[in-house]
C-alpha positions in Angstrom: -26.7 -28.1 -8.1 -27.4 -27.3 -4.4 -28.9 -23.7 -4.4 -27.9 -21.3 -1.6 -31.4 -21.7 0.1 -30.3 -25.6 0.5 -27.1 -24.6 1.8 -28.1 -22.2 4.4 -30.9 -25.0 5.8 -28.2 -27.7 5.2 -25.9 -25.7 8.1 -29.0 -25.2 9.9 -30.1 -28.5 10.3 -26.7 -29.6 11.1 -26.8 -27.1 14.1 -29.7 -28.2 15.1 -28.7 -32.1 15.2 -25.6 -30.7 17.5 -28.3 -29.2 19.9 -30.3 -32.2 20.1 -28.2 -35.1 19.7 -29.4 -36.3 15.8 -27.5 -36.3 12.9 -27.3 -33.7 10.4 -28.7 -36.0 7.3 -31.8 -37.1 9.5 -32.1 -33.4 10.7 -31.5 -32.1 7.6 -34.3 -34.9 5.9 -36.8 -33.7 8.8 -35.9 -30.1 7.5 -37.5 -31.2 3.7 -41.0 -32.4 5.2 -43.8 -30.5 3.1 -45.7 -28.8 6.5 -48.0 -26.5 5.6 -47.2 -22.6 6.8 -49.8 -21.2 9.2 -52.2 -18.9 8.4 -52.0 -15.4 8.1 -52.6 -14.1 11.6 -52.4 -9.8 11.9 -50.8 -8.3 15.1 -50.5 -5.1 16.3 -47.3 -3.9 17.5 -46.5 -0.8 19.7 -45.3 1.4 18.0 -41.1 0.8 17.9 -39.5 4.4 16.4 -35.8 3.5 17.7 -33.3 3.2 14.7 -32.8 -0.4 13.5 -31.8 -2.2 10.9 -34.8 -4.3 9.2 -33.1 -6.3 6.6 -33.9 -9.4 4.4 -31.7 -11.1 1.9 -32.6 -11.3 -1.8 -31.2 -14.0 -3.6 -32.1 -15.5 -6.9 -32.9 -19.5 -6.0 -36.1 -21.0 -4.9 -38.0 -17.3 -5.7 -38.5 -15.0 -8.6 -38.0 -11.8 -6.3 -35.8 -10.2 -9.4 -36.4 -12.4 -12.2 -37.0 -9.9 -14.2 -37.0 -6.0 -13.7 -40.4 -6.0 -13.1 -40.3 -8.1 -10.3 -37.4 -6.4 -8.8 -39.2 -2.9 -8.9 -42.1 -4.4 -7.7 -39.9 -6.3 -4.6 -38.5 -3.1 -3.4 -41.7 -1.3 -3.2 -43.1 -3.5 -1.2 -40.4 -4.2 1.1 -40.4 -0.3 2.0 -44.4 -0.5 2.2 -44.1 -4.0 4.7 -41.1 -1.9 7.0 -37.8 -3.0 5.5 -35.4 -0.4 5.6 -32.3 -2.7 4.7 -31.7 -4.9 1.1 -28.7 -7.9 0.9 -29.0 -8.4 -2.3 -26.9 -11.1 -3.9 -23.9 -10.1 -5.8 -21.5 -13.2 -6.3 -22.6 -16.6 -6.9 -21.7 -20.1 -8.1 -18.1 -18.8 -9.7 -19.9 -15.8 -11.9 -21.2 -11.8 -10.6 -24.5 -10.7 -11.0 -22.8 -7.3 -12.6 -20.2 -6.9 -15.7 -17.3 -7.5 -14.1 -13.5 -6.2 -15.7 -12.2 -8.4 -13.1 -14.1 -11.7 -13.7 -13.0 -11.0 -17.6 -9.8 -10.4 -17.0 -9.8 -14.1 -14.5 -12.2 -16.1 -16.6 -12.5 -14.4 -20.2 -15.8 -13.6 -19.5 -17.5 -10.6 -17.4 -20.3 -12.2 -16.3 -22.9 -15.4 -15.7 -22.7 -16.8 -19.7 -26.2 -17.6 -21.3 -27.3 -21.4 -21.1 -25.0 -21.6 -17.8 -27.1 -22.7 -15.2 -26.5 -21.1 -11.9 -29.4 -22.8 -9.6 -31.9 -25.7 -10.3 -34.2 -23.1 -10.1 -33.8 -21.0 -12.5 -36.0 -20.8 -15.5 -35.4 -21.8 -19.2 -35.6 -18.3 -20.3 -33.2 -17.0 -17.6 -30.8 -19.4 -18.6 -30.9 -18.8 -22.8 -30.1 -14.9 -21.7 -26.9 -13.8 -20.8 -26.7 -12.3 -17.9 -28.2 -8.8 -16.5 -26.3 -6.4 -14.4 -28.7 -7.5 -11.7 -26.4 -5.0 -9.3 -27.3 -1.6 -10.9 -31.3 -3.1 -11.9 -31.8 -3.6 -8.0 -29.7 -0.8 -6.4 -31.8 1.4 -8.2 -35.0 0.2 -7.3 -33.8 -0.3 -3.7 -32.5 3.4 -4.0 -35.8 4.7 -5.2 -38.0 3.3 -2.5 -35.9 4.8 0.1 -33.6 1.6 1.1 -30.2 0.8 2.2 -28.7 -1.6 -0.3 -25.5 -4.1 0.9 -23.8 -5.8 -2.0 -23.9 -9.5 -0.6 -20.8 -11.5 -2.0 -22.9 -14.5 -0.7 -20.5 -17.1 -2.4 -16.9 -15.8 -1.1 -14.3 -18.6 -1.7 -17.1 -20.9 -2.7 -16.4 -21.7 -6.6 -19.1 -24.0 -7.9 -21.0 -27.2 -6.3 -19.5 -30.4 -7.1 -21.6 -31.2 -9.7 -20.5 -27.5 -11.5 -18.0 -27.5 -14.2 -17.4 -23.4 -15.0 -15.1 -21.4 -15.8 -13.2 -20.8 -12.8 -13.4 -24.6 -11.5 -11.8 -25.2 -15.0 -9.5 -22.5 -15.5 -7.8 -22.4 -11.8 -7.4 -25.8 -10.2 -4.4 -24.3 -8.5 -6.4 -22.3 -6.6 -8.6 -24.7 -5.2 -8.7 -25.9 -1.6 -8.1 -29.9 -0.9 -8.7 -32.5 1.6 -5.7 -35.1 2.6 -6.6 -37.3 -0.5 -6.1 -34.7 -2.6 -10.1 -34.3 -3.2 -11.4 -31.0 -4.2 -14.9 -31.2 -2.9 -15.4 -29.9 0.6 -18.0 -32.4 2.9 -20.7 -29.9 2.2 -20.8 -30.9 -1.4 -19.1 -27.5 -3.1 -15.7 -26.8 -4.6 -13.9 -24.2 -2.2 -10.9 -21.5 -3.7 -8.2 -22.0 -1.3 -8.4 -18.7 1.7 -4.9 -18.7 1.9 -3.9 -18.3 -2.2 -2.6 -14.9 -2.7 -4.1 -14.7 -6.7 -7.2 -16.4 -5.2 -7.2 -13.9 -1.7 -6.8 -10.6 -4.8 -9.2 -11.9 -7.0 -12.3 -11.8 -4.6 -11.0 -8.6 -2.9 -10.6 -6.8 -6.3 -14.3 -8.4 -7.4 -15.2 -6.3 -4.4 -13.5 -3.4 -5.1 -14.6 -3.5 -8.0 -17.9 -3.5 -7.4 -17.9 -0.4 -4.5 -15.8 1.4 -7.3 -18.8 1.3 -10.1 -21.7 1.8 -7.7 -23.3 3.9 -5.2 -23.5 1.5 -2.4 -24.2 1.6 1.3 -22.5 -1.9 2.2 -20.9 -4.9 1.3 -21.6 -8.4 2.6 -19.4 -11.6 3.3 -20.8 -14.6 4.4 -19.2 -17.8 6.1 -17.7 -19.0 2.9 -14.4 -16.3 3.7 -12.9 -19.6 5.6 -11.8 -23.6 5.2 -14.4 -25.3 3.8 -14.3 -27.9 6.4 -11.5 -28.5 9.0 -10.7 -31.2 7.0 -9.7 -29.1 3.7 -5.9 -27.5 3.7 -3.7 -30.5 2.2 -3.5 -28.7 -1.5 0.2 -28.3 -2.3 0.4 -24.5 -2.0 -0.8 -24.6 1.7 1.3 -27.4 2.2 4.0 -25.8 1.4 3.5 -22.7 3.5 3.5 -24.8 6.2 6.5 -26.0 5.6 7.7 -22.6 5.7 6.4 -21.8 8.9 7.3 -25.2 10.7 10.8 -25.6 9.8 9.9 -27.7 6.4 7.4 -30.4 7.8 4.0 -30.5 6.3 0.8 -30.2 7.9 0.2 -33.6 10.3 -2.5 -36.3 8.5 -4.7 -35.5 11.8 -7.2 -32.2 10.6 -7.6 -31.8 14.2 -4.0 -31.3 15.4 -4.1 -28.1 17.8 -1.0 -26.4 15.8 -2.1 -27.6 12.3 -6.0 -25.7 13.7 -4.7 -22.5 15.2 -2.2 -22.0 12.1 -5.4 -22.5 9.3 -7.3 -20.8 11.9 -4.3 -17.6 11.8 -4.8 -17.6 8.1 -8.6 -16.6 8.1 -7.9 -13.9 10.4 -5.2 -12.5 8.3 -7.4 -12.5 5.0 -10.4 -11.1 7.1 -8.2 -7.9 7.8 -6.7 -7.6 4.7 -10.1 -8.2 2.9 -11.1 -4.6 5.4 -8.2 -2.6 5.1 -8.7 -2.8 1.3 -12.2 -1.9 1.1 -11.8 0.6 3.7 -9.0 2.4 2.0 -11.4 2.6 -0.8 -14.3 4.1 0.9 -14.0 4.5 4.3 -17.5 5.0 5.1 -18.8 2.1 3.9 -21.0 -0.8 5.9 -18.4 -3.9 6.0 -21.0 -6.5 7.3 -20.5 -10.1 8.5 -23.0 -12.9 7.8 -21.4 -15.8 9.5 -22.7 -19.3 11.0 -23.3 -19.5 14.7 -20.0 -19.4 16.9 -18.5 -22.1 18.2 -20.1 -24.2 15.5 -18.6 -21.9 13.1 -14.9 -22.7 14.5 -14.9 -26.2 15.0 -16.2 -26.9 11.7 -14.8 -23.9 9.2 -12.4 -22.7 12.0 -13.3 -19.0 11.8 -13.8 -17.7 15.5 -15.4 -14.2 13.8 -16.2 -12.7 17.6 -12.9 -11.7 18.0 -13.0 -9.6 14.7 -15.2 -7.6 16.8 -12.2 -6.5 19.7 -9.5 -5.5 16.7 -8.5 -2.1 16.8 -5.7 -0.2 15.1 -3.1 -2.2 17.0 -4.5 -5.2 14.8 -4.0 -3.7 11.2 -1.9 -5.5 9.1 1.7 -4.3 6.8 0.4 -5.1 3.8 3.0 -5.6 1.1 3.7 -4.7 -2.7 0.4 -2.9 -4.6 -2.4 -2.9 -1.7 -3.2 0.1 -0.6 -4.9 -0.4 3.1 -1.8 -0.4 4.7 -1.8 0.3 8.8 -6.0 1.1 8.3 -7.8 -0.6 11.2 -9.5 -3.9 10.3 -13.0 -2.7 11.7 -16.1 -4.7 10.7 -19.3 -2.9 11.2 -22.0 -5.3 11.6 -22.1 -9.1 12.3 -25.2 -11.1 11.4 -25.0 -14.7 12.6 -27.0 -17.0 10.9 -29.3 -17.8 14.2 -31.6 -20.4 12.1 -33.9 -22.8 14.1 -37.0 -24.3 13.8 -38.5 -23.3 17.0 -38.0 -20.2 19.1 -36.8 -21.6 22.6 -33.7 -23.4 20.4 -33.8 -19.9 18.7 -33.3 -18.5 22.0 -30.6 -20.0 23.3 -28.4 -19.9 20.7 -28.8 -16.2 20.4 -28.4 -15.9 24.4 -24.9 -17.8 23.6 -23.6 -15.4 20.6 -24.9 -12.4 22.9 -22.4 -14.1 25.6 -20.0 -14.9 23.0 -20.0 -11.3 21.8 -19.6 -10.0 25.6 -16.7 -12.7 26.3 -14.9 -12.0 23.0 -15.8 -9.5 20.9 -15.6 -6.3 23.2 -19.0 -5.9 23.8 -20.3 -4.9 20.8 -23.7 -6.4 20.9 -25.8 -3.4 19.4 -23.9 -4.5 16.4 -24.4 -7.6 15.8 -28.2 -8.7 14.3 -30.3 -12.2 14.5 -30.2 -13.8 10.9 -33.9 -15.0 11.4 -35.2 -18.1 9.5 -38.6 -17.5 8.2 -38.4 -19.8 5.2 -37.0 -22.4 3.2 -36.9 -26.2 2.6 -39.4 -27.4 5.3 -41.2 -26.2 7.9 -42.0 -22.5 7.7 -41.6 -20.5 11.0 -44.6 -19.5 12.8 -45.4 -15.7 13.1 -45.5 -16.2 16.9 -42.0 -17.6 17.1 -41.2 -14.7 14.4 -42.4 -11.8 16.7 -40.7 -13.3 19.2 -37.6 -13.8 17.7 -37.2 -10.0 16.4 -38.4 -8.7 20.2 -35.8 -11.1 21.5 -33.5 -9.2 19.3 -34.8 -5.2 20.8 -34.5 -6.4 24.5 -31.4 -7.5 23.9 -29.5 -4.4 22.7 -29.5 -5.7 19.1 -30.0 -2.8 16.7 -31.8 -4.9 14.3 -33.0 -8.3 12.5 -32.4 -9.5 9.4 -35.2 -12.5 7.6 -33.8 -15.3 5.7 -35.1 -14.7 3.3 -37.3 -12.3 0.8 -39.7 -15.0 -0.1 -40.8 -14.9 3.7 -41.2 -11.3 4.0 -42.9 -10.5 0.8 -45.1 -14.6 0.4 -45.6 -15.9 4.0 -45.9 -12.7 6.2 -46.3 -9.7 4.7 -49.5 -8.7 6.5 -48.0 -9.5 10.0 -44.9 -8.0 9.7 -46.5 -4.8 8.0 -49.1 -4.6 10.7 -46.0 -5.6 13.7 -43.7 -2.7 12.0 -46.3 -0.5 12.0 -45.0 2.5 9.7 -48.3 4.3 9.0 -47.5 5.6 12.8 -43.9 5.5 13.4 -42.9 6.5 9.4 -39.6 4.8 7.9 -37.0 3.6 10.3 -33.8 4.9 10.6 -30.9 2.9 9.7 -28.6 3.3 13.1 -25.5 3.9 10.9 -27.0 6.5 8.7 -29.7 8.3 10.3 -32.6 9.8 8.7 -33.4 10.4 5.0 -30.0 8.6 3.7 -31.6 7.3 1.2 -34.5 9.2 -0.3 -37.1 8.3 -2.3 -36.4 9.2 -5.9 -37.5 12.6 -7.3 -39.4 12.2 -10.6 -38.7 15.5 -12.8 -41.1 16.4 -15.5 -39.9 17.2 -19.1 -40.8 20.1 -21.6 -40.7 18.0 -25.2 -38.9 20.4 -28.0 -40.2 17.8 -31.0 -38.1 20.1 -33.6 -34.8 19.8 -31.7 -35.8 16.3 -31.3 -35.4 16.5 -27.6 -36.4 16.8 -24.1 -35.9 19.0 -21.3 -36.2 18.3 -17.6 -35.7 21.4 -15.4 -34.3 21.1 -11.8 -35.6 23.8 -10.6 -37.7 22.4 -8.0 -35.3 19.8 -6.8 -33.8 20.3 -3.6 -30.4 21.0 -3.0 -28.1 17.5 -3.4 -25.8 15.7 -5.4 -27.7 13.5 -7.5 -27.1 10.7 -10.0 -29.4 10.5 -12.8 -31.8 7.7 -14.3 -33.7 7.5 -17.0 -36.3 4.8 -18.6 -37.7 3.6 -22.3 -40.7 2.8 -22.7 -40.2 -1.0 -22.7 -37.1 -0.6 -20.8 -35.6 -0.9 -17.6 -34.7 2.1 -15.4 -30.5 2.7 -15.9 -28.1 5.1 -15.1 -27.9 8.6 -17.6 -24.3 7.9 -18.5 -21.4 9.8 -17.0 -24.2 12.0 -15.8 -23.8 13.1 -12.0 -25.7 16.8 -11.1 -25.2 18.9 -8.3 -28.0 21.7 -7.2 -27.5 24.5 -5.0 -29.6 27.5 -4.6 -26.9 29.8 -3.4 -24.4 28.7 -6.4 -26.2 27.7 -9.2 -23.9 25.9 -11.9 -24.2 26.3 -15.7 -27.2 23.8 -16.3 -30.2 23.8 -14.2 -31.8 21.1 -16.9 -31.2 17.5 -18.1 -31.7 17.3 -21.8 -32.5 13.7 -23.5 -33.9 11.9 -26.4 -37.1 11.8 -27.3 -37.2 8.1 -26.4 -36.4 9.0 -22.7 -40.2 8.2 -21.3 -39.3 8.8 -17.6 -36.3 10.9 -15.7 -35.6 10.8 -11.7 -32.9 11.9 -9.2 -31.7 9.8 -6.9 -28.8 11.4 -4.0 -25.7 10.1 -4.2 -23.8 9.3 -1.2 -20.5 8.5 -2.6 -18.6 11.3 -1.9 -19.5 11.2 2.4 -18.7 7.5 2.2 -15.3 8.1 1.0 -15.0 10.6 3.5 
């Protein structure tokens, strides 16, 4: 199986073979060279104190960044300690969620990655005999007690499995599935696509979503550039044939992929699930970061057809009349942040392909540069980056207008350059950076509470009396266990109206008790 690390340097080898006239399978084979990543090298930075967004993803291929809980307390630390203020953790991969899912169950008959299915090459034989964690609440926590902003990435969108993947929903939903004109269901990239334009395929990752925002307190959610076709030549399936038809006065689509009208009609069909996928999860919880992580435009249109700039211009005049059940009816389709996947191998091609989306941006998307961020490509198969071309690439970003970065990917920031990019962000002078959407102190560190142990009533108290005033959600820990959310248990303190219990009372097993705020109620404001 192709992990999403392969993926990501697959498009951006292919990017680079359309800058510099090679093709993408000898770009991409000069991508897998074994080159040796250059020394540590500290730099210090001036001191940068205006709000930004400093964001990594976290995934679970090629890295053991959350393999276990451990490592995925351990991870967040020491991305707040390095200058992160901003987590994309992954959410949604290879046809199965990284959380119990009613919706997955209810889809699939199962809620949830099974044990001894496989979801990378990577992936260890113990991880694989398990079944799977709710890897969502284990790192929101731990990104919620060090103080970070936490997006939900739904890294796989449409994607179902690689072609080499037999699951459940490959198995159970062939109807859904996008085809080429010979009736193949394996895209040119080498996965197996759900078809963008299915209505049961279009509610099932919406609700997944949904779902997800529902259960959790969290600050975002993430799509990437799988929201789309999986190649301009994918659309001959019979239930996008047929709505053709509909639309075209009963002929079906022409054998060219290329035709202008059979483009701009696939093309229609993106933008109409992009704002119905918004107005959903807007309705939900309005305040909510709606990110973007697309490829690079026009690459991204010519090859998936998805010309995401223009999301940027829509306003309440775009909002869609949704039918039957949803509920975003008439809300404007606003995205909030776009993060292009700007991935080179060297910083003058870094350059001008960010000079272009900036232009892109201007031309297109209503000038909303400040929000839209460099994906920057520290790491993966081949070549490392440099830490010049790094440094570069994020001040690139700042002169720009750009109101942050993000680094493909954690295993970059935390194994290749932690000691530059904590020495380049500085915090022991400037302190945390604010995150431009939410300002300072959104998400606070945790607040440990100490207990008074009662061994006769066979229980422990924890007074709040020294806890500021908040709403709060409450986790607790084992002594061999993870940290997890007290269930059902939400407190709120106020000096001036105290309520009935100034106290959480536990078990005796409960080793360890913390606050953490809880920002759901001014997110659905």
């Amino acid at each position: 199986m192709i992990s999403a690390v392969s993926r990501r340097l697959w498009l951006a080898a292919a990017l680079i073979a359309l800058a510099h006239g090679t093709s993408a399978a000898s770009a991409s084979h000069a991508a897998l060279r074994d080159d040796p990543a250059e020394a540590p090298k500290p730099v210090e930075s001036k001191p940068h104190s205006a709000p930004e967004v400093r964001g990594t993803w976290i995934t679970t291929t090629a890295n053991t960044a959350i393999a276990s809980p451990q490592n995925s307390a351990e991870t967040m630390k020491r991305l707040r300690e390095i200058g992160l203020n901003t987590v994309y953790v992954e959410t949604w991969k290879n046809g199965y969620t990284q959380f119990p899912s009613k919706v997955l169950e209810r889809t699939i008959g199962i809620d949830r990655r099974p044990a001894l299915m496989k979801q990378d090459p990577s992936d260890r034989p113990e991880d694989v005999r398990q079944y799977g964690r709710d890897l969502l609440q284990e790192t929101l926590i731990e990104a919620h007690r060090n103080g970070l902003v936490y997006i939900a990435w739904f890294e796989y969108g449409f994607m179902a499995a690689h072609k080499d993947t037999h699951n459940h929903l490959r198995k159970q939903k062939p109807e859904w599935l996008s085809r080429d004109i010979k009736g193949n269901e394996v895209a040119p990239n080498g996965f197996v696509w759900m078809n963008p334009l299915h209505p049961d395929a279009r509610r099932f990752l919406i609700d997944l979503v949904v779902e997800a925002i529902d259960r959790y307190d969290l600050d975002g959610v993430q799509l990437d550039d799988r929201i789309v076709w999986p190649y301009y030549t994918m659309g001959y399936d019979d239930y996008t044939k047929k709505q053709y038809a509909k639309d075209h006065d009963g002929k079906e689509p022409p054998a060219d992929p290329k035709d202008p009208e059979w483009t701009r009609w696939r093309i229609a069909k993106v933008n109409e699930f992009s704002k119905m996928f918004v107005q959903e999860v807007r309705a939900r919880r309005p305040g909510i970061i709606i990110s973007l992580s697309p490829a690079v435009y026009p690459w991204c249109l010519e090859n998936y057809l998805l010309e995401w700039p223009k999301w940027a211009a829509w306003t309440s005049a775009d909002a869609l009349k949704l039918p039957g059940d949803w509920v975003g009816n008439g809300i404007t389709p606003r995205w909030d942040e776009f993060i292009p996947q700007n991935y080179r191998f060297s910083y003058d091609a870094y350059e001008k392909t960010w000079v272009d989306q900036i232009k892109h941006m201007n031309t297109l998307g209503a000038g909303r540069n400040a929000e839209m961020y460099p994906g920057i490509r520290l790491v993966g198969e081949g070549k490392d980056s440099t830490w010049e071309d790094l440094k570069k690439s994020i001040e690139l970003a700042r002169s720009s207008g750009n109101q942050g970065h993000v680094h493909w990917f954690s295993r970059g920031v935390l194994d290749v350059f932690p000691s530059q990019l904590t020495s380049f962000y500085n915090v022991a002078a400037t302190g945390p950076i604010d995150h431009p959407k939410f300002g300072k102190d959104w998400r606070r560190p945790s607040i440990p509470l100490n207990s008074r142990i009662e061994r006769a009533a066979l229980k422990k108290t924890w007074p709040l009396t020294t806890v500021p005033d908040g709403t709060y959600q409450v986790i607790e820990r084992t002594a061999k266990g993870a940290w997890r959310y007290r269930p059902g248990t939400t407190v709120t303190v106020s000096k001036e109206r105290p309520g009935p219990s100034q106290s959480i009372v536990t078990g005796l097993e409960i080793e360890a008790v913390e606050l953490l705020i809880d920002r759901r109620a001014e997110l659905s404001k």
